[in-house]
MDTraj code that builds the backbone (N, CA, C; nanometers):
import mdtraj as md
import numpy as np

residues = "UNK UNK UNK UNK UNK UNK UNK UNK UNK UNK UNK UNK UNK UNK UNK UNK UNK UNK UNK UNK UNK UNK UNK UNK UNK UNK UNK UNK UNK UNK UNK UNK UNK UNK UNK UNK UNK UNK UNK UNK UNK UNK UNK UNK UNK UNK UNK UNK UNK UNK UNK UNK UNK UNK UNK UNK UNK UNK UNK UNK UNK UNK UNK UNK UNK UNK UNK UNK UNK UNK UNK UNK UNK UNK UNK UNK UNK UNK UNK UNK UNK UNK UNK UNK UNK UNK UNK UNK UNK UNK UNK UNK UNK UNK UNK UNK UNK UNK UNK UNK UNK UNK UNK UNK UNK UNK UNK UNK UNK UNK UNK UNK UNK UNK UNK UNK UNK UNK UNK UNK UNK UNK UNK UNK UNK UNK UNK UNK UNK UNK UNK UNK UNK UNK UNK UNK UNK UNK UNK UNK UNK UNK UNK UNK UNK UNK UNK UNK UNK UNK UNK UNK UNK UNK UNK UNK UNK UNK UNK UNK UNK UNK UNK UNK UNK UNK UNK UNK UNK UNK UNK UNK UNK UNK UNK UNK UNK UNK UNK UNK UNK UNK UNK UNK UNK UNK UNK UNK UNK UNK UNK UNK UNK UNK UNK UNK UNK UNK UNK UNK UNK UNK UNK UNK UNK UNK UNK UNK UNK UNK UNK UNK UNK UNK".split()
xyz = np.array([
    [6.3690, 6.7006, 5.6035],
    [6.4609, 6.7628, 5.5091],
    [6.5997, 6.7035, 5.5223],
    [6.6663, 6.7056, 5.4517],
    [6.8322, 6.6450, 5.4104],
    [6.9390, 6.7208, 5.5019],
    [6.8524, 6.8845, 5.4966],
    [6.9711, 6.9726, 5.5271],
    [6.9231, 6.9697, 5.6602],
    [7.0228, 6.9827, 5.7837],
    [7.0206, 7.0357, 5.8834],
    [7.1447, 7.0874, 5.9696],
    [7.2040, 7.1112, 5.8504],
    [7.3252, 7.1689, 5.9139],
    [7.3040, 7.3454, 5.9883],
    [7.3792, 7.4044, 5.9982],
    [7.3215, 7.5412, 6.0904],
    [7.4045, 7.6609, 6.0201],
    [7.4151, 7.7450, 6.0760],
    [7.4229, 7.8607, 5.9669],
    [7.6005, 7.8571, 5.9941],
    [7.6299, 7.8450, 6.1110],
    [7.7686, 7.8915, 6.1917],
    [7.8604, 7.7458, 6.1465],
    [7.8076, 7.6344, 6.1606],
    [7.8960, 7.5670, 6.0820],
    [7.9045, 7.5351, 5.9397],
    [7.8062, 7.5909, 5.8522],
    [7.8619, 7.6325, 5.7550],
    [8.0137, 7.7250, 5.7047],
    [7.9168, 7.8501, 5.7356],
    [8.0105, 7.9835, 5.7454],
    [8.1704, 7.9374, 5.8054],
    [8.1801, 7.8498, 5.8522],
    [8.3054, 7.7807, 5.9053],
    [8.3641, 7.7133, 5.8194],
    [8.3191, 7.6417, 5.7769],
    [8.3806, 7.5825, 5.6243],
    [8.3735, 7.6290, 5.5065],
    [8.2760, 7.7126, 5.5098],
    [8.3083, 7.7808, 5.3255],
    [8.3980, 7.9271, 5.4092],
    [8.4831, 7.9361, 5.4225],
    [8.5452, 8.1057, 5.3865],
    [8.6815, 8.1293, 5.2696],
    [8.7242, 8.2047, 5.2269],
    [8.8628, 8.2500, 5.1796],
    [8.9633, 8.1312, 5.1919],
    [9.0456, 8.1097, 5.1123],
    [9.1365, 7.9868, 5.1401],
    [9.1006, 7.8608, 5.1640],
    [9.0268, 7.8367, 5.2279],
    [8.9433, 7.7504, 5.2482],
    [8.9111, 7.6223, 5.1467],
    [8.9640, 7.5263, 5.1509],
    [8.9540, 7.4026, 5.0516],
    [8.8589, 7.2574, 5.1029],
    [8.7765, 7.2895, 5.0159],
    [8.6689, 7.2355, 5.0260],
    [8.6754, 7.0878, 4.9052],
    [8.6654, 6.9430, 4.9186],
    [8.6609, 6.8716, 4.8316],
    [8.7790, 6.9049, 4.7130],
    [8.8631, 6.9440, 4.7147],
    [8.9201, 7.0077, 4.6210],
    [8.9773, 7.1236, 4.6225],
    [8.8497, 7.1865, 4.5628],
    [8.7968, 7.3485, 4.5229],
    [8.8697, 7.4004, 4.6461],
    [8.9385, 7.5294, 4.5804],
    [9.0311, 7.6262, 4.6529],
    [8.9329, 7.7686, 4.6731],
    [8.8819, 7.7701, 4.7470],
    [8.7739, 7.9164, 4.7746],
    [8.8326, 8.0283, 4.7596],
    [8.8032, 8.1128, 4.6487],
    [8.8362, 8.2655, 4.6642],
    [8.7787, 8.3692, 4.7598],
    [8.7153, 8.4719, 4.6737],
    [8.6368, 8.5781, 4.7373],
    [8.4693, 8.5425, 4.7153],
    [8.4076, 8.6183, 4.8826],
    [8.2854, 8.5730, 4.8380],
    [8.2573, 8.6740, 4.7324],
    [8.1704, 8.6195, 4.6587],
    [8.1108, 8.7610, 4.5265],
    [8.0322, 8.7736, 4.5755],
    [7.9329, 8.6810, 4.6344],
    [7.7982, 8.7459, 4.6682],
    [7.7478, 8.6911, 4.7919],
    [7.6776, 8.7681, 4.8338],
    [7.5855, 8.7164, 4.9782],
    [7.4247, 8.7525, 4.9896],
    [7.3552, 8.6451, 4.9936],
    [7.1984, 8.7023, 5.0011],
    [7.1777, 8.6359, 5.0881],
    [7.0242, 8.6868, 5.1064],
    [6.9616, 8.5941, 5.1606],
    [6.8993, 8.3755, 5.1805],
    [6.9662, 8.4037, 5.1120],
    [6.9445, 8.2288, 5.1154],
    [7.0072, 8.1490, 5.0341],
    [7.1689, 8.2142, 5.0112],
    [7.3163, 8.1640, 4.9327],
    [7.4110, 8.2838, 4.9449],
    [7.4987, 8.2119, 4.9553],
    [7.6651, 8.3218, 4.9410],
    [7.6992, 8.2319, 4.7920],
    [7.8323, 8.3135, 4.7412],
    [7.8022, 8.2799, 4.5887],
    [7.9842, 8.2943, 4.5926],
    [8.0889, 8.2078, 4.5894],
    [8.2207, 8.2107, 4.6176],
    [8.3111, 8.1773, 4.4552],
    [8.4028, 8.2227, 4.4122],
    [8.4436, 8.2233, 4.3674],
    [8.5519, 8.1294, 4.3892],
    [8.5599, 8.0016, 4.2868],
    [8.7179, 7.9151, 4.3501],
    [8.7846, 7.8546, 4.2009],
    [8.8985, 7.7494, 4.2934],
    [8.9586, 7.7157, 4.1721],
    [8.9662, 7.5791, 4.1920],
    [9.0002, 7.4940, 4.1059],
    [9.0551, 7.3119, 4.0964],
    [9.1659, 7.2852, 4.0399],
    [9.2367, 7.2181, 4.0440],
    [9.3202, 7.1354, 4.0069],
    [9.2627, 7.0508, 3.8621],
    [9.3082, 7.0434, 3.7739],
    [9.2670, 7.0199, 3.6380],
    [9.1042, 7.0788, 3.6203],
    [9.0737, 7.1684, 3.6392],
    [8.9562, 7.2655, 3.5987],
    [8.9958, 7.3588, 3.5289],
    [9.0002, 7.3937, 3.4116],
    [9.0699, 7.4972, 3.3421],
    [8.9493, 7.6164, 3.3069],
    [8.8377, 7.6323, 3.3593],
    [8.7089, 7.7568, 3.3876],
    [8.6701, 7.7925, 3.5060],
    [8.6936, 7.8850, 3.4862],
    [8.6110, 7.9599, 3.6145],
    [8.5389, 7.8957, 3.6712],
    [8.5247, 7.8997, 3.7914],
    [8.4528, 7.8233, 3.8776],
    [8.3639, 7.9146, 4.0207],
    [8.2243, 7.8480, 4.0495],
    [8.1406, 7.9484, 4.1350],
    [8.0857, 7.8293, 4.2494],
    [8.1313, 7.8721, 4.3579],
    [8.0555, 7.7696, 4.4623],
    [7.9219, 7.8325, 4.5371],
    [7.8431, 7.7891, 4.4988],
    [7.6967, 7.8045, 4.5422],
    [7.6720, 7.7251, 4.6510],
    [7.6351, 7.8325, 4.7904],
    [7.6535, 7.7888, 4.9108],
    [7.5035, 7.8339, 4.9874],
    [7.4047, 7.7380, 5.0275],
    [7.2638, 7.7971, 5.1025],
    [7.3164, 7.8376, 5.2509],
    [7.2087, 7.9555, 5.2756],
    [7.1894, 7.9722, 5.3842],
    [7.1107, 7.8651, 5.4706],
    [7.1436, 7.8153, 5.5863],
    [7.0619, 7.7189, 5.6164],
    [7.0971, 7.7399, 5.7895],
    [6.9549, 7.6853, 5.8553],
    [6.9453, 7.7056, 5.9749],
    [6.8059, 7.7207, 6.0172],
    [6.7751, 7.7277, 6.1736],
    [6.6535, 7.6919, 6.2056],
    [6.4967, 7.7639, 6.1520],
    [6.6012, 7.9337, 6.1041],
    [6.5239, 8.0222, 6.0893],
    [6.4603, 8.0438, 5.9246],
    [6.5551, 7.9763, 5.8422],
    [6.5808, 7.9449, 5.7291],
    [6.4541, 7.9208, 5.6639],
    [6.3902, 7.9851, 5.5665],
    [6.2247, 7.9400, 5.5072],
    [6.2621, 7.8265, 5.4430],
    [6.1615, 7.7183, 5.4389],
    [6.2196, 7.5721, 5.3985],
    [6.2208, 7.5743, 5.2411],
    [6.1584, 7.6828, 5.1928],
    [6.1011, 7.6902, 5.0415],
    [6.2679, 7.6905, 4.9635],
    [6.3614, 7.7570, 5.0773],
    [6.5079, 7.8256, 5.0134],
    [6.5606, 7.7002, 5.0366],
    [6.5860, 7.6360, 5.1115],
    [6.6084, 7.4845, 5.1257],
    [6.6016, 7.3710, 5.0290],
    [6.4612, 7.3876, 4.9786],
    [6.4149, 7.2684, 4.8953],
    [6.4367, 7.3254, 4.7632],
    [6.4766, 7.4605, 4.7780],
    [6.5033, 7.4982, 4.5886],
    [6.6594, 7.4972, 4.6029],
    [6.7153, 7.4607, 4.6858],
    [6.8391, 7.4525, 4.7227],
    [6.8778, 7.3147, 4.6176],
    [6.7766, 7.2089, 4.7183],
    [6.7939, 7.0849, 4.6426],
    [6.7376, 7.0625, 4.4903],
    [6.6809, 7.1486, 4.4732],
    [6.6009, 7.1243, 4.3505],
    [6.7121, 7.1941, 4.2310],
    [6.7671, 7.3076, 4.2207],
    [6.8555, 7.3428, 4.1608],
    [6.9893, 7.2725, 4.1299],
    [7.0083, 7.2115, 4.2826],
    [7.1151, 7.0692, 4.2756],
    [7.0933, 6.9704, 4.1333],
    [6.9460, 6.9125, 4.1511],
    [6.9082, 6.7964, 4.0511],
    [6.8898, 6.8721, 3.9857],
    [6.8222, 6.9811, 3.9258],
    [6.8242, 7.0245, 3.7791],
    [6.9542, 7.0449, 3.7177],
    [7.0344, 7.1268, 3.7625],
    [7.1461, 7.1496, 3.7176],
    [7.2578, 7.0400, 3.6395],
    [7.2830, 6.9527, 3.7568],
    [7.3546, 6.8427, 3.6938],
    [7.2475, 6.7453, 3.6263],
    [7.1696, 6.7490, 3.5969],
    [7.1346, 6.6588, 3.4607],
    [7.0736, 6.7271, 3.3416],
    [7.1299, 6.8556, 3.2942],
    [7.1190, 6.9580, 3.2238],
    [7.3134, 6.9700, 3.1283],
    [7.2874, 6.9544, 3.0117],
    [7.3723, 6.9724, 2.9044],
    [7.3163, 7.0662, 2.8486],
    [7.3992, 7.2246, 2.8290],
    [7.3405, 7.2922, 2.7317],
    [7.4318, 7.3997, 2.7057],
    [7.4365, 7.4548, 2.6103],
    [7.4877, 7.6209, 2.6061],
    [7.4918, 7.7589, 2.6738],
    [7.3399, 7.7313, 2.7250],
    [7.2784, 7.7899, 2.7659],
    [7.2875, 7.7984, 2.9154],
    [7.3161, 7.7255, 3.0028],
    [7.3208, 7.6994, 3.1345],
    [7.4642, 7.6991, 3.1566],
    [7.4960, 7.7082, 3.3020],
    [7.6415, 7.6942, 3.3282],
    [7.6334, 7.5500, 3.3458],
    [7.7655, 7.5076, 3.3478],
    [7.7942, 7.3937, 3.3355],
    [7.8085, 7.2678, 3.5106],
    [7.7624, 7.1923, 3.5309],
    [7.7953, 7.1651, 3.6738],
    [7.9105, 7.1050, 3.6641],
    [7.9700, 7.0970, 3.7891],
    [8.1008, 7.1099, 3.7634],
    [8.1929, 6.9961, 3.9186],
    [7.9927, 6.9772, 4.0310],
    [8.0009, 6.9139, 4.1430],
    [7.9271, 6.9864, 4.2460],
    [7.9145, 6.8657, 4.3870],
    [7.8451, 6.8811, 4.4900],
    [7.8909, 6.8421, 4.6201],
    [7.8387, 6.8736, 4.7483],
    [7.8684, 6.8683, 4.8872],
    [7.8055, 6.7917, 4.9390],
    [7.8103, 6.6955, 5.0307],
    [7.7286, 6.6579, 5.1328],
    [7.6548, 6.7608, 5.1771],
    [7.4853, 6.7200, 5.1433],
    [7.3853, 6.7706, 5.1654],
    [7.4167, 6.8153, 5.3128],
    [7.4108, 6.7271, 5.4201],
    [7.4349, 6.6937, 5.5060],
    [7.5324, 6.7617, 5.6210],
    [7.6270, 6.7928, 5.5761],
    [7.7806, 6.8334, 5.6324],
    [7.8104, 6.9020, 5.5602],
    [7.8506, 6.9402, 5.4411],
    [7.9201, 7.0521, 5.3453],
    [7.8140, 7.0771, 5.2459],
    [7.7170, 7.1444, 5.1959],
    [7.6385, 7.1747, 5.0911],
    [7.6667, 7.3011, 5.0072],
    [7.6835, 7.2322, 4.9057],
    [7.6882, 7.3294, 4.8051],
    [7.7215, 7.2626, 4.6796],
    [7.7005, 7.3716, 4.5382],
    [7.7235, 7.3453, 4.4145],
    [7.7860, 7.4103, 4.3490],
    [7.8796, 7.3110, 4.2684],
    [8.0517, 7.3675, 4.2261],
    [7.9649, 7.3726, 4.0506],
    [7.9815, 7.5086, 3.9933],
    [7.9090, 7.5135, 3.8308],
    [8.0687, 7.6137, 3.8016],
    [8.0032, 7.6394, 3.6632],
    [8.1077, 7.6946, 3.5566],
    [8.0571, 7.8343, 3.6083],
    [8.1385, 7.9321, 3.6178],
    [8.1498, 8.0994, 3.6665],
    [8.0991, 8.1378, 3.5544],
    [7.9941, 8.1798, 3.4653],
    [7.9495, 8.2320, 3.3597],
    [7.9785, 8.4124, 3.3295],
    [8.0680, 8.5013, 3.2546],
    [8.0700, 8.5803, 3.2842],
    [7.9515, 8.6600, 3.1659],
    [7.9094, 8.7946, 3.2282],
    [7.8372, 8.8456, 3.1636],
    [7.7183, 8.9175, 3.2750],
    [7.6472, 9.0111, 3.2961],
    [7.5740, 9.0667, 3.3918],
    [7.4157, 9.0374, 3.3146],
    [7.3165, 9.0642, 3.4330],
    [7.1954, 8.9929, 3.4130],
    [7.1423, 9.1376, 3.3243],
    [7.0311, 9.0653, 3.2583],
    [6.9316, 9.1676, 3.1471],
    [6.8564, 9.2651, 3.2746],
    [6.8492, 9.2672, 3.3632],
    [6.7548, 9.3313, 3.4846],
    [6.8751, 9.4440, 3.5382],
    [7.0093, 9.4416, 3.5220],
    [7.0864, 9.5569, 3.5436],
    [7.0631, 9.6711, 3.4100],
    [7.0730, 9.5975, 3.2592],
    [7.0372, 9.6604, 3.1710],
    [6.9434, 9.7604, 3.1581],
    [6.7846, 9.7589, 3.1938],
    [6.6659, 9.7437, 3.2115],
    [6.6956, 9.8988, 3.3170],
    [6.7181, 9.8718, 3.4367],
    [6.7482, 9.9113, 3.5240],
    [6.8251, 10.0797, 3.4860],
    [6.9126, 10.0302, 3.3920],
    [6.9803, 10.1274, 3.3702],
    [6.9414, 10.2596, 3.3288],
    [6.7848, 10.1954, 3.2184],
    [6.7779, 10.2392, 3.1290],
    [6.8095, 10.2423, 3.0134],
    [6.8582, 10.1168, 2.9514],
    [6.8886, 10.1369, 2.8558],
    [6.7998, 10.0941, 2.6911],
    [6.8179, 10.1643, 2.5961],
    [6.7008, 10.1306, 2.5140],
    [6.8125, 10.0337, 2.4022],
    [6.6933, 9.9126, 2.4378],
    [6.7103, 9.8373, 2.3277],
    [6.6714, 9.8544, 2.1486],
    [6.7428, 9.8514, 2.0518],
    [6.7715, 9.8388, 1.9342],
    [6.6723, 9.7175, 1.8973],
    [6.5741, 9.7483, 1.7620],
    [6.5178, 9.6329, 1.7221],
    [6.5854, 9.5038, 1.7159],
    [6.7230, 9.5109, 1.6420],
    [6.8066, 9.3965, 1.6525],
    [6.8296, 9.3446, 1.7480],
    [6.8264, 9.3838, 1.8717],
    [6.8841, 9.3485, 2.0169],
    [6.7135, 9.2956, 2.0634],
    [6.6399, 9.3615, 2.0581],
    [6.5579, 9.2723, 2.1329],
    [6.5090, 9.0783, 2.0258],
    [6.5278, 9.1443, 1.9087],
    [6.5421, 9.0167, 1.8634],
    [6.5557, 8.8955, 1.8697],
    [6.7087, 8.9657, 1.9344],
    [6.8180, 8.8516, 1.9092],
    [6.8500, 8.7890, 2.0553],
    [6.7962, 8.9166, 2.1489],
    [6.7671, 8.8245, 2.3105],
    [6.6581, 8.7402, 2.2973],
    [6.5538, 8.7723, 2.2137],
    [6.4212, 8.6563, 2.2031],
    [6.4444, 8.5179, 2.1419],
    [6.5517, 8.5478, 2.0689],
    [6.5778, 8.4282, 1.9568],
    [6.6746, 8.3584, 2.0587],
    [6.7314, 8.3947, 2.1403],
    [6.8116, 8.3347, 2.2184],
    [6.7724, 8.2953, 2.3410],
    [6.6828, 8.3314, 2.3519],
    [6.5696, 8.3152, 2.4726],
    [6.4967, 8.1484, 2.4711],
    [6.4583, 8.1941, 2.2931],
    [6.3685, 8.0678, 2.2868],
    [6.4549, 7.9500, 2.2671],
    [6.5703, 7.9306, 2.2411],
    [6.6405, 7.8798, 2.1639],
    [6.7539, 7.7442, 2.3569],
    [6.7044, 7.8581, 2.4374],
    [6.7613, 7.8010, 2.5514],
    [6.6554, 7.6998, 2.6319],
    [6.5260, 7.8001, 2.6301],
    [6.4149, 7.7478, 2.6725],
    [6.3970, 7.5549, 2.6039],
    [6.4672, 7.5698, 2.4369],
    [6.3676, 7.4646, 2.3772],
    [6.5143, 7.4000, 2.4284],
    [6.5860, 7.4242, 2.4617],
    [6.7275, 7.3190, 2.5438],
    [6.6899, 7.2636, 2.6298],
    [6.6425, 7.3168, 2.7781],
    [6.5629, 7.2916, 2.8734],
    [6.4762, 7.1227, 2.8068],
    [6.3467, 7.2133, 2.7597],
    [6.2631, 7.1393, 2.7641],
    [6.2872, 7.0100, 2.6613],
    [6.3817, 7.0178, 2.5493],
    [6.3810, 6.9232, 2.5057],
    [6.5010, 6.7953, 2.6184],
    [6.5103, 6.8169, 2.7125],
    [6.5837, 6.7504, 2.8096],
    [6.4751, 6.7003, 2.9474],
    [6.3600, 6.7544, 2.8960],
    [6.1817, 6.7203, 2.9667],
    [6.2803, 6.8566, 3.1218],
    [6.3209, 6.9609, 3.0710],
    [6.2814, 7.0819, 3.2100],
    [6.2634, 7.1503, 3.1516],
    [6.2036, 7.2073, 3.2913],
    [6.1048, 7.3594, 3.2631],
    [6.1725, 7.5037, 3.3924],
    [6.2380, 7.5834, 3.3105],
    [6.2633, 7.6184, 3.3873],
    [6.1742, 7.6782, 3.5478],
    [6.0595, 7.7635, 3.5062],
    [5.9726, 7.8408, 3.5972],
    [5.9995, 8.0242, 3.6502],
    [6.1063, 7.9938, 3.6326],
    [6.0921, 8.1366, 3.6855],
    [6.1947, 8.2203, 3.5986],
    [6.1747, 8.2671, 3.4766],
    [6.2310, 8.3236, 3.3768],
    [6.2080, 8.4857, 3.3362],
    [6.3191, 8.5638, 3.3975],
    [6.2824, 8.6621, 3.4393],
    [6.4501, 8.7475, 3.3994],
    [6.4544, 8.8543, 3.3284],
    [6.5936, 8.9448, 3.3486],
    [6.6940, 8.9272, 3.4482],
    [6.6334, 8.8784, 3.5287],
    [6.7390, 8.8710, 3.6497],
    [6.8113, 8.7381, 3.6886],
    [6.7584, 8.6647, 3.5740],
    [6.8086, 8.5069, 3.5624],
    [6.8670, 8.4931, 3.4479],
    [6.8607, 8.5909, 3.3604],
    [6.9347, 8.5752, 3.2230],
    [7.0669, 8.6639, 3.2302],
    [7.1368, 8.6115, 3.1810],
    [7.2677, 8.6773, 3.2022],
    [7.3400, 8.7015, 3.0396],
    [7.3600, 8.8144, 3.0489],
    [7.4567, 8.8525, 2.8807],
    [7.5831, 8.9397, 2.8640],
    [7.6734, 8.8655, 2.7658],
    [7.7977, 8.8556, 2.8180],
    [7.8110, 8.9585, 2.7051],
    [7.9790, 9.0307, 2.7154],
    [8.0383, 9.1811, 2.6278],
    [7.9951, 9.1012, 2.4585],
    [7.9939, 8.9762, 2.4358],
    [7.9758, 8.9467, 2.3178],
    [7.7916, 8.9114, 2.2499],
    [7.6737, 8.9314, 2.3538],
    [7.5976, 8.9125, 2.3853],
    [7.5483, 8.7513, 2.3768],
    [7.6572, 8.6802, 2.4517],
    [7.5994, 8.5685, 2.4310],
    [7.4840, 8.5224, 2.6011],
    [7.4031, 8.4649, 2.5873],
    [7.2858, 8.4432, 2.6651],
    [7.3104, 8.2890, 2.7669],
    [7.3147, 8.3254, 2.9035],
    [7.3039, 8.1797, 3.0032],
    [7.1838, 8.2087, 3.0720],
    [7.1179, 8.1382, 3.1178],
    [6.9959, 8.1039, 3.1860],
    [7.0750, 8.0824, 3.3126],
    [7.0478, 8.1442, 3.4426],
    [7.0628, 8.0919, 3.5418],
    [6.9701, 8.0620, 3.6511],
    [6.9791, 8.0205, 3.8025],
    [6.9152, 8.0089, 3.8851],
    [6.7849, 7.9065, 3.8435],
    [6.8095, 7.7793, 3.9108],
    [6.7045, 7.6990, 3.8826],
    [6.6627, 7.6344, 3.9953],
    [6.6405, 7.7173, 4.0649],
    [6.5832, 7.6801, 4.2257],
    [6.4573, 7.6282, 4.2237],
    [6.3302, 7.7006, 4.1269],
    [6.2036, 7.7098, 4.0826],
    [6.1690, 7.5615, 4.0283],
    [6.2928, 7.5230, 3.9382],
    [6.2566, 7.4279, 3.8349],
    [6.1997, 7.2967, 3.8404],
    [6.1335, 7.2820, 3.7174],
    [6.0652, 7.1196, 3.7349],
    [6.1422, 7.0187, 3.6441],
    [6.1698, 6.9308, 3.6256],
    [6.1986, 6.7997, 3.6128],
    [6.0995, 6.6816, 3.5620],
    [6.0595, 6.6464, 3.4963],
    [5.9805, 6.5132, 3.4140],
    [5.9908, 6.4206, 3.4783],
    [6.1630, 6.4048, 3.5252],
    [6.1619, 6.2348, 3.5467],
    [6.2643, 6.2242, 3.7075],
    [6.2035, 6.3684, 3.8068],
    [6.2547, 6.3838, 3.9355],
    [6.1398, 6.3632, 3.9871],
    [6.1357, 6.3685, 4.1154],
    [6.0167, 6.4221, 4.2332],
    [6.0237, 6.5759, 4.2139],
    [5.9244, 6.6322, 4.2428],
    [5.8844, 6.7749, 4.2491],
    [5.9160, 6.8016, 4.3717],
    [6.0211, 6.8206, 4.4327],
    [6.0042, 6.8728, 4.5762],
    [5.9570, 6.9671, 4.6058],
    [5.9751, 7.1095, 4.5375],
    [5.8424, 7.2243, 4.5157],
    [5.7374, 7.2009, 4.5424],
    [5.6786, 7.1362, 4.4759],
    [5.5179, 7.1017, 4.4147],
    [5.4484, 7.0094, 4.5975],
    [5.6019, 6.9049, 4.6279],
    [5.5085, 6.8243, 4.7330],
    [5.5614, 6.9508, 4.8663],
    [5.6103, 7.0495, 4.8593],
    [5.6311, 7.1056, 5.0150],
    [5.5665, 7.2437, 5.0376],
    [5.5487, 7.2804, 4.8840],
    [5.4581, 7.4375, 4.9028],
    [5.3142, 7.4203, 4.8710],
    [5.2572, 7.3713, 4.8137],
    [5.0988, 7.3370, 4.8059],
    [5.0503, 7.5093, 4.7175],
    [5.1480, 7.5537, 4.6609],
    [5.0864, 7.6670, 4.6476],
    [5.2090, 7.7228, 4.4731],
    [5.1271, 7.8180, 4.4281],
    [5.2040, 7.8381, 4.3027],
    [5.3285, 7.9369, 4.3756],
    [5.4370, 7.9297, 4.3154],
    [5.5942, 7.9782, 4.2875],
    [5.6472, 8.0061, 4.1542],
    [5.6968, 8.1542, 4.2059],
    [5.7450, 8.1924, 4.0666],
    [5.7508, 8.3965, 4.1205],
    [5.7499, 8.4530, 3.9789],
    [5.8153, 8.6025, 3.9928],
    [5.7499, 8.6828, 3.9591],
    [5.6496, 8.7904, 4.0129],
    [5.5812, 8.8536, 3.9178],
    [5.6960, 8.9454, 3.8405],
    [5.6402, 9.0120, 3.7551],
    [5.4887, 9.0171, 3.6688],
    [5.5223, 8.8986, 3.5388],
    [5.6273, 8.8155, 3.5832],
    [5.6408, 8.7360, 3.5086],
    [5.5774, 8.5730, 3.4984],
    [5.5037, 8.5499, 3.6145],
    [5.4883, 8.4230, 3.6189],
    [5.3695, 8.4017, 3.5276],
    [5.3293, 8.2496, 3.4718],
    [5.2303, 8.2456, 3.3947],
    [5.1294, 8.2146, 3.4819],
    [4.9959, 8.2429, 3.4473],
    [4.8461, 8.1990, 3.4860],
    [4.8421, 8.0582, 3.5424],
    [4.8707, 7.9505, 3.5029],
    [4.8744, 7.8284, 3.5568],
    [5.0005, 7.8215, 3.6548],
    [5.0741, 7.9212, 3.6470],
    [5.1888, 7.8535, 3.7402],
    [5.1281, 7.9674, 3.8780],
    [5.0156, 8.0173, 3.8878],
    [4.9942, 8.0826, 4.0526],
    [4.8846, 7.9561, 4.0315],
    [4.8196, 7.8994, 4.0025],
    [4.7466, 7.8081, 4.0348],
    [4.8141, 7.6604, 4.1186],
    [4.9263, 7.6823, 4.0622],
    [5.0293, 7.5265, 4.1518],
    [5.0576, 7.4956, 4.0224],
    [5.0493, 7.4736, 3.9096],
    [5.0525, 7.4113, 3.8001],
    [5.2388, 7.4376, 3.7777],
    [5.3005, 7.3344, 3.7958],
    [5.4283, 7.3504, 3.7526],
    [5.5140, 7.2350, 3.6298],
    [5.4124, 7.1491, 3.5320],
    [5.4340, 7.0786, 3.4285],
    [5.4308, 7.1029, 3.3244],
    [5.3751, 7.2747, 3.2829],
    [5.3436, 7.2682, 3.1901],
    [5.4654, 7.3576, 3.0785],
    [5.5449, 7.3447, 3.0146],
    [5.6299, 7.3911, 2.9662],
    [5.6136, 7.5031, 2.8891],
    [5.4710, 7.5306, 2.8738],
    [5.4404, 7.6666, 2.8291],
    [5.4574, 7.8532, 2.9046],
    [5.4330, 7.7309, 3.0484],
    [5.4845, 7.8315, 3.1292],
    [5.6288, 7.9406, 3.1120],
    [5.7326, 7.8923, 3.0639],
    [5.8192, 7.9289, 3.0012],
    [5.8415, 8.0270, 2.9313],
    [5.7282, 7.9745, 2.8123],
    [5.6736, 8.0335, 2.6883],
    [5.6364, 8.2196, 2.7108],
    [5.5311, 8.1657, 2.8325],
    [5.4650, 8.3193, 2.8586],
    [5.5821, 8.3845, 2.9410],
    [5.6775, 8.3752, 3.0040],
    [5.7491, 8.4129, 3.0639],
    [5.8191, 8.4752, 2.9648],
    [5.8727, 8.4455, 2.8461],
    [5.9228, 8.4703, 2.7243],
    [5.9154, 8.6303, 2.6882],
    [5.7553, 8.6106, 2.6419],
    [5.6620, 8.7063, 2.6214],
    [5.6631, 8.8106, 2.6757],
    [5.6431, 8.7938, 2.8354],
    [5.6397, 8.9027, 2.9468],
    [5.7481, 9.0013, 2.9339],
    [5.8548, 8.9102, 2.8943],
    [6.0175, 9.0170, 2.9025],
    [6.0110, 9.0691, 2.7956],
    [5.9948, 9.0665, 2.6542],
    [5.9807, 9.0991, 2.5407],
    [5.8964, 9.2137, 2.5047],
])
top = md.Topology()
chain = top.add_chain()
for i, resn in enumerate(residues, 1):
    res = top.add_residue(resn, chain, resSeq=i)
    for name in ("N", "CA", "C"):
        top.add_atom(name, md.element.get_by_symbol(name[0]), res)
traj = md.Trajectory(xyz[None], top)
């Protein structure tokens, strides 16, 4: 693997104040299990900006690792509306992480969550916007994989970003997924039939993912 940096010298270089390549580190927004999610700024960057930072270390499942890298390459060779924008990257190596556009708007899975009932028009117009990101993706030969409320994000004006592409496949990358898990990846109850089989080429997969949320 690329990464072998450790958890403690990370956490040492990404905190508060902290200037990294540039990028001026705010507050962390988020912390999970296998990324902290920092808020920063640049010098001629005039958008919001989000530094996406892995957890990494001995204990670290390698799967969070390699979708680490895999989200890296999808991301920056992705133009779309629909996606945040990349914006830069770290030494794999020594500093890792990925500098994208701060997308504002909360995921469809807080909605959901809430309870809240969608309006014929509204589910519509998340489907139409659904498909409409998906055929962005794929007409760029990606697929996302794991397309789920909690990756879609919608903003006070309901406009729609696709995020998190840890899962994703690529046409004209290596599959690092595909060669390190030997096994299907993805979200229930959303994943498609061929994608628990290992099958991660087929762009339909998407499709049914579509469906599932709808």
């Amino acid at each position: 693997m690329a990464i072998n940096t450790d958890i403690e010298a990370v956490d040492d270089i990404f905190q508060e104040g902290k200037v990294v390549d540039g990028f001026v580190l705010g507050t962390e927004v988020h912390r999970g299990g296998m990324a902290s999610l920092f808020s920063a700024t640049k010098h001629g960057v005039d958008i919001p900006i989000l530094l996406k930072i892995p957890r990494v270390g001995r204990d670290q499942p390698v799967e969070s690792l390699v979708g680490f890298e895999t989200e890296l390459t999808i991301l920056r060779s992705l133009k779309s509306p629909y996606v945040p924008k990349y914006l830069g990257s770290g030494n794999m190596a020594t500093r890792p992480y990925i500098a994208m556009e701060r997308v504002e708007g909360r995921p469809l899975e807080d909605y959901i969550k809430e309870g809240k009932v969608f309006t014929i028009d509204e589910v519509v117009r998340i489907g139409s916007d659904l498909a409409q990101a998906v055929q962005s993706l794929h007409s760029q030969d990606a697929i996302h994989l794991d397309i789920k409320p909690e990756n879609i994000l919608i903003d006070d004006k309901g406009k729609l970003t696709l995020i998190d592409f840890g899962l994703s496949h690529h046409a004209r990358y290596p599959d690092l997924l595909a060669e390190e898990m030997r096994k299907g990846v993805g979200s229930a109850p959303y994943i498609s039939p061929e994608q628990v089989t290992g099958i991660r080429s087929d762009s339909r997969s998407d499709i049914f993912s579509i469906g599932a949320i709808i």
